[in-house]
C-alpha positions as semicolon CSV with decimal commas, in nm:
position;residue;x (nm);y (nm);z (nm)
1;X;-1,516;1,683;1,221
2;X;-1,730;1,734;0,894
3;X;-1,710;2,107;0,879
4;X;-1,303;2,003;0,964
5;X;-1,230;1,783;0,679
6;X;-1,415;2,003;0,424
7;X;-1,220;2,329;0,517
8;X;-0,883;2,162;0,499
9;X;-0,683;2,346;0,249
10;X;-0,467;2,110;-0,080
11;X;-0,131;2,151;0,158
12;X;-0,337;1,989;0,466
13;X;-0,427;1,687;0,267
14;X;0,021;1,644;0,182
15;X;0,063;1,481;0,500
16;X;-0,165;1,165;0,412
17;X;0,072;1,021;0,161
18;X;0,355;1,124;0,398
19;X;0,206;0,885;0,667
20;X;0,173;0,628;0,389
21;X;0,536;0,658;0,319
22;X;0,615;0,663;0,686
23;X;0,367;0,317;0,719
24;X;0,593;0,176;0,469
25;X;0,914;0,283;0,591
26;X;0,786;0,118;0,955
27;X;0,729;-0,194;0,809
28;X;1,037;-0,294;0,701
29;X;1,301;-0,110;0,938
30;X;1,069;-0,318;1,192
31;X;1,158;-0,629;0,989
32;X;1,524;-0,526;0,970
33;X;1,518;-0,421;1,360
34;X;1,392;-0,814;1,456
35;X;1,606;-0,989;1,220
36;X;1,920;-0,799;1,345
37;X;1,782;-0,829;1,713
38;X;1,750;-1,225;1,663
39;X;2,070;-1,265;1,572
40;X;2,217;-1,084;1,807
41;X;2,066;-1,285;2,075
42;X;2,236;-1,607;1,923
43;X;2,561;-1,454;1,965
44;X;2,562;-1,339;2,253
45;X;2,355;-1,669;2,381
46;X;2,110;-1,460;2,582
47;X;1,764;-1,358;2,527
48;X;1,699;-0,972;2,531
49;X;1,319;-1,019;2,678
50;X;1,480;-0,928;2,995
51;X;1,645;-0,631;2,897
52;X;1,910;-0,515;2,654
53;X;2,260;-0,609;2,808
54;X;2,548;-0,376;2,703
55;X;2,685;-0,732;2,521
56;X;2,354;-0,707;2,271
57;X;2,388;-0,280;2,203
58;X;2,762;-0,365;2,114
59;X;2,657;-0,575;1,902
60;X;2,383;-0,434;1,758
61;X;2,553;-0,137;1,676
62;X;2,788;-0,399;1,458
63;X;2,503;-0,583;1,267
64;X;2,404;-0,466;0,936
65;X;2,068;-0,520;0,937
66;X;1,992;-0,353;1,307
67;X;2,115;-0,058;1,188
68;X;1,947;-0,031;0,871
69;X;1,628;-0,065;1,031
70;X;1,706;0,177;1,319
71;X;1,787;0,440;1,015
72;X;1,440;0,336;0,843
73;X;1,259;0,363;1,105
74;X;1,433;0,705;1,152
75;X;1,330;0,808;0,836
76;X;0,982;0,686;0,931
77;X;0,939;0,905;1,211
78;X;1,099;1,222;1,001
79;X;0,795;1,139;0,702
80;X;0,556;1,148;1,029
81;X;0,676;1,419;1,182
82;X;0,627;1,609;0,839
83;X;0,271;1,461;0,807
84;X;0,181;1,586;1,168
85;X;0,296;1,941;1,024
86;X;0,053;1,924;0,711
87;X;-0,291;1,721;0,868
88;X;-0,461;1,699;1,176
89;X;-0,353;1,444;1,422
90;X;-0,656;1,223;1,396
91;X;-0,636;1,189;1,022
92;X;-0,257;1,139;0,962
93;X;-0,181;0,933;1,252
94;X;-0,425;0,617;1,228
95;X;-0,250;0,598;0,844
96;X;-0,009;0,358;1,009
97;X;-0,178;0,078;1,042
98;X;-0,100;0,063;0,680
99;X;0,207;-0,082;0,831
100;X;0,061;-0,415;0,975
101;X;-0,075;-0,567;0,666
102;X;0,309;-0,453;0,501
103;X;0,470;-0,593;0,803
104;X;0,275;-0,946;0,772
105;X;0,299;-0,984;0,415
106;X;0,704;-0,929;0,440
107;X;0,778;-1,130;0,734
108;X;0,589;-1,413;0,638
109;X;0,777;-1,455;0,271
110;X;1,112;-1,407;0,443
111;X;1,057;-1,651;0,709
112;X;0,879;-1,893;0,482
113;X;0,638;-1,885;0,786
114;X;0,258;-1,949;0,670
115;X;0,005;-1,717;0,867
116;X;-0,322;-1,926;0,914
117;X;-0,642;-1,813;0,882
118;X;-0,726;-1,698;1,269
119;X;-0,364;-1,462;1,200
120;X;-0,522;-1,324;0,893
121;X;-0,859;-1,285;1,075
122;X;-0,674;-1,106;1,338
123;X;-0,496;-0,888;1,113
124;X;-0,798;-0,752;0,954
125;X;-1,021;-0,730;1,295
126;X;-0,750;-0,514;1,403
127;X;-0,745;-0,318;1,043
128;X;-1,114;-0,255;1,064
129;X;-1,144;-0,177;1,394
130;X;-0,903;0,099;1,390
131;X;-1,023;0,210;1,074
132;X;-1,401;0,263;1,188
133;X;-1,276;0,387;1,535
134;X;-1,050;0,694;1,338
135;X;-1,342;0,702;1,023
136;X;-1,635;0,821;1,298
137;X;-1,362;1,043;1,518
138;X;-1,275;1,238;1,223
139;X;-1,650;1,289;1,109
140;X;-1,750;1,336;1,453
141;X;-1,451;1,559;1,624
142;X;-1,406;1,916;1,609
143;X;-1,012;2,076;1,636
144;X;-0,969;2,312;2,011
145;X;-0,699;2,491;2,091
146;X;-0,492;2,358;2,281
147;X;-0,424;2,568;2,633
148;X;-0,178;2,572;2,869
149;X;-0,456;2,379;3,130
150;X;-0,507;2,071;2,883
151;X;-0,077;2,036;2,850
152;X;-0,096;2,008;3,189
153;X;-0,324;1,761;3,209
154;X;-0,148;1,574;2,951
155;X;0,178;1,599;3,091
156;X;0,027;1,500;3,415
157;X;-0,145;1,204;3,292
158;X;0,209;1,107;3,092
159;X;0,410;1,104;3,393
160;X;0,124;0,830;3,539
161;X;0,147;0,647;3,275
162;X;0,525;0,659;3,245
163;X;0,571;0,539;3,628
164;X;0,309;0,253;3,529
165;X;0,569;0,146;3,211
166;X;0,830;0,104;3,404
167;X;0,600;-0,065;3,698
168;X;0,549;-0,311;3,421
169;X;0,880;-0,368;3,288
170;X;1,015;-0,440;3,600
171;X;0,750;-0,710;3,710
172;X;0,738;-0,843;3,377
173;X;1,085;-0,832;3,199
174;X;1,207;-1,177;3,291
175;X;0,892;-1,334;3,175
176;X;0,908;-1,208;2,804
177;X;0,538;-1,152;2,773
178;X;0,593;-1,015;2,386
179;X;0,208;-0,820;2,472
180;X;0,290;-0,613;2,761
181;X;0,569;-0,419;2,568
182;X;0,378;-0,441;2,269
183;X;0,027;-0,268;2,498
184;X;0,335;-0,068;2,686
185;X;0,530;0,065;2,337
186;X;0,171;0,153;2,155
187;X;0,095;0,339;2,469
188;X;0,377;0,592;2,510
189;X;0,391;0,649;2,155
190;X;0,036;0,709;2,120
191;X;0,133;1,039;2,400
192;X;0,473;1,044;2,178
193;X;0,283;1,162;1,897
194;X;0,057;1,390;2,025
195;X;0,384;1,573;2,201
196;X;0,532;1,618;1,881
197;X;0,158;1,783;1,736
198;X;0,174;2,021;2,055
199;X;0,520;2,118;1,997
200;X;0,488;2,168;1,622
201;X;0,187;2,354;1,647
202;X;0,334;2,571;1,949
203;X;0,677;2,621;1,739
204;X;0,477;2,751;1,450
205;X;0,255;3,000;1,644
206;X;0,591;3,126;1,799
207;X;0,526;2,977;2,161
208;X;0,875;2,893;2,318
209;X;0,782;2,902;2,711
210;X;0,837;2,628;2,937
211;X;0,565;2,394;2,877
212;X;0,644;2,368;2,503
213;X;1,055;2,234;2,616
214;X;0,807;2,018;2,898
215;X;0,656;1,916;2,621
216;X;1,010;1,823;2,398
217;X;1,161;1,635;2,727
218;X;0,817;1,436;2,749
219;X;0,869;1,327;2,370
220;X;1,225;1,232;2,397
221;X;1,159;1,029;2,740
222;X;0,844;0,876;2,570
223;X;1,037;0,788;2,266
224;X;1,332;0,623;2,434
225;X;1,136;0,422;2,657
226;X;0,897;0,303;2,423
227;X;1,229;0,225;2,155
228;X;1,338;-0,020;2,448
229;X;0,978;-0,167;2,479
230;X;1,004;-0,235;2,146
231;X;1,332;-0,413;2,145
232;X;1,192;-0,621;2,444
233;X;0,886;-0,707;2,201
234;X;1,120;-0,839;1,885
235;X;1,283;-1,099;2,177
236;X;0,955;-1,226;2,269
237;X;0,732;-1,206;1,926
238;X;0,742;-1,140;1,552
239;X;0,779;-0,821;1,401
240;X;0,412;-0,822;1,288
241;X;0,294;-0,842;1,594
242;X;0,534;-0,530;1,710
243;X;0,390;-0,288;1,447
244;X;0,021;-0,420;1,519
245;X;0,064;-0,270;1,859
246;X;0,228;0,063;1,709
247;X;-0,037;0,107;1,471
248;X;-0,331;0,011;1,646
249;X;-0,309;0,122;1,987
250;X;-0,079;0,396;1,932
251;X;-0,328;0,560;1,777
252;X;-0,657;0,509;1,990
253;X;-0,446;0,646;2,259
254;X;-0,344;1,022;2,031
255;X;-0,746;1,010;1,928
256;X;-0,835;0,883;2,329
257;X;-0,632;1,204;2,416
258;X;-0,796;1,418;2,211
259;X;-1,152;1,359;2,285
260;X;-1,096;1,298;2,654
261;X;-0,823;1,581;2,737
262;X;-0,856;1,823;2,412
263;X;-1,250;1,725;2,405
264;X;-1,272;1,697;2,045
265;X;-1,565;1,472;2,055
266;X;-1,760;1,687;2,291
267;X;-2,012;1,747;2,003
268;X;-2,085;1,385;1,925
269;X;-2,363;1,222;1,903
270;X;-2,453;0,893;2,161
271;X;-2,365;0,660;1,889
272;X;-2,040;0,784;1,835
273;X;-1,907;0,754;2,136
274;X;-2,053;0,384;2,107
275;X;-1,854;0,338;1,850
276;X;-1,541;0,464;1,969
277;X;-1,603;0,203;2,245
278;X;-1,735;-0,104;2,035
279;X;-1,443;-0,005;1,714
280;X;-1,136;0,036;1,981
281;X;-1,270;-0,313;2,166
282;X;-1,279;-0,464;1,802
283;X;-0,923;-0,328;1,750
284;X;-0,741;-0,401;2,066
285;X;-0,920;-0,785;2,002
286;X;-0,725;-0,816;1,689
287;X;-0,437;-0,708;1,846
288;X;-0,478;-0,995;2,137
289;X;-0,587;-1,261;1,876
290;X;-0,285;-1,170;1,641
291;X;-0,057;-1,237;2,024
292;X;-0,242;-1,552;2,049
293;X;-0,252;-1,715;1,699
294;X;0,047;-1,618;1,544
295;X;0,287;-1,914;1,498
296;X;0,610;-1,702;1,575
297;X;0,439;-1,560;1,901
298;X;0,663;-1,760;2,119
299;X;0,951;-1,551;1,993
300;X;1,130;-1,820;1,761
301;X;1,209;-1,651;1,422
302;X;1,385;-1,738;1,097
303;X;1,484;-1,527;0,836
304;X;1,736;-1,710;0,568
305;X;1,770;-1,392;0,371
306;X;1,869;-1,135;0,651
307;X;1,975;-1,415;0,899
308;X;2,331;-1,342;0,815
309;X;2,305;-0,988;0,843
């Protein structure tokens, strides 16, 4: 993606501090999201690793701090939405994992919990993995149209992966396994945001036929499931360990799509793809150790400055 990079225009390169701005914006509606989550569960005495009851969306609709999140991380998706408009998918979109070290940093000083040093080593396993896996795609990819055959594969391949989610959250929602709708969340949005690079680039060439609404229903479905995956997650882990899975697998899934389905990466050399491979096993690692180490992983959670909100 050499020749890529070097003929992107001043406008292209707007999106990259939108997707820092969106990172940031992640972070701490995530951190508002959990805290307002936890304390709905104490209210209503029930955990919400099983599913949301209509007694936790009452109140979540009535807590402060739920809904402040919900609006930043509304905000979030707007700034990434407008970076996906500027910059290429595979630049903008592995920006996020900005997110993670924001998202440990904050919920550790408002807990007052300590993060050890196999957390921290997790943290920045993940970070670096995800940063060489996106660093060789974009030096190594090339941008193709995208056709009408390749939506269908990626619709196609969506609705597999969709029946698998739900596979998933019914085997595994009483057992509040904080990973699998961590994996599960990362997953669909990873598709999520590759729908909404189809359908801006297909609005702005005009292109209003079916497969670009297929494409819109896709998103929304994606989106909503992978919202209640991620309220699943705050019952069973920290926040941290929520946006880890956002911003690490999310994206090797968009850049996974793109090489596989879009063949961006049918240019690249052997090593490369090695990379890819070794990088995304590096990330995903982080991701697991972060699940295993982290000291709030068993879903207990304090926050004395937003407990009350």
């Amino acid at each position: 993606m050499i020749e890529q990079v070097a003929d992107l225009d001043p406008t292209q390169f707007l999106g990259i501090p939108l997707a820092l701005v969106g990172a940031a914006l992640l972070a701490f509606g995530a951190q508002y999201q959990s805290r307002g989550l936890n304390k709905v569960e104490r209210i209503v005495g029930e955990s919400a690793g099983a599913g949301l009851s209509w007694g936790h969306i009452r109140n979540l609709l009535r807590r402060p701090s739920w809904v402040i999140g919900t609006l930043l991380l509304g905000l979030a998706v707007a700034f990434q939405i407008g970076s996906l408009s500027l910059s290429p998918l595979i630049i903008v979109q592995p920006i996020g994992v900005v997110g993670l070290v924001i998202t440990s940093v904050l919920n550790s000083r408002v807990s007052g919990v300590h993060l050890g040093k196999r957390v921290r080593a997790s943290i920045s396993i993940a970070v670096v993995g995800i940063v060489a896996f996106v660093t060789i795609a974009a030096f190594t990819a090339r941008d193709r149209p995208v056709t009408d055959t390749k939506l269908i594969v990626i619709l196609i391949t969506f609705a597999v992966v969709l029946a698998l989610a739900l596979i998933l959250f019914l085997a595994f929602r009483h057992r509040g396994f904080a990973l699998i709708y961590i994996v599960g969340a990362g997953v669909l949005y990873g598709f999520v945001a590759t729908f909404a690079k189809a359908v801006i680039g297909r609005f702005q060439q005009g292109e209003f036929e079916w497969l670009t609404w297929a494409c819109v229903v896709a998103l929304l479905v994606g989106g909503l499931l992978g919202m209640v995956f991620v309220q699943n997650a705050y019952s069973s882990g920290p926040p941290d360990l929520v946006v880890a899975g956002l911003t690490v697998i999310d994206p090797i899934v968009a850049v996974l799509i793109g090489i596989v389905v879009l063949q961006e990466a049918a240019g690249a050399p052997g090593w490369a793809v090695l990379v890819y491979i070794a990088s995304g096993i590096v990330a995903i690692a982080g991701v697991i150790g972060l699940a295993r180490f982290h000291p709030q992983a068993g879903g207990e959670s304090a926050a004395p400055a937003l407990a009350e909100s």
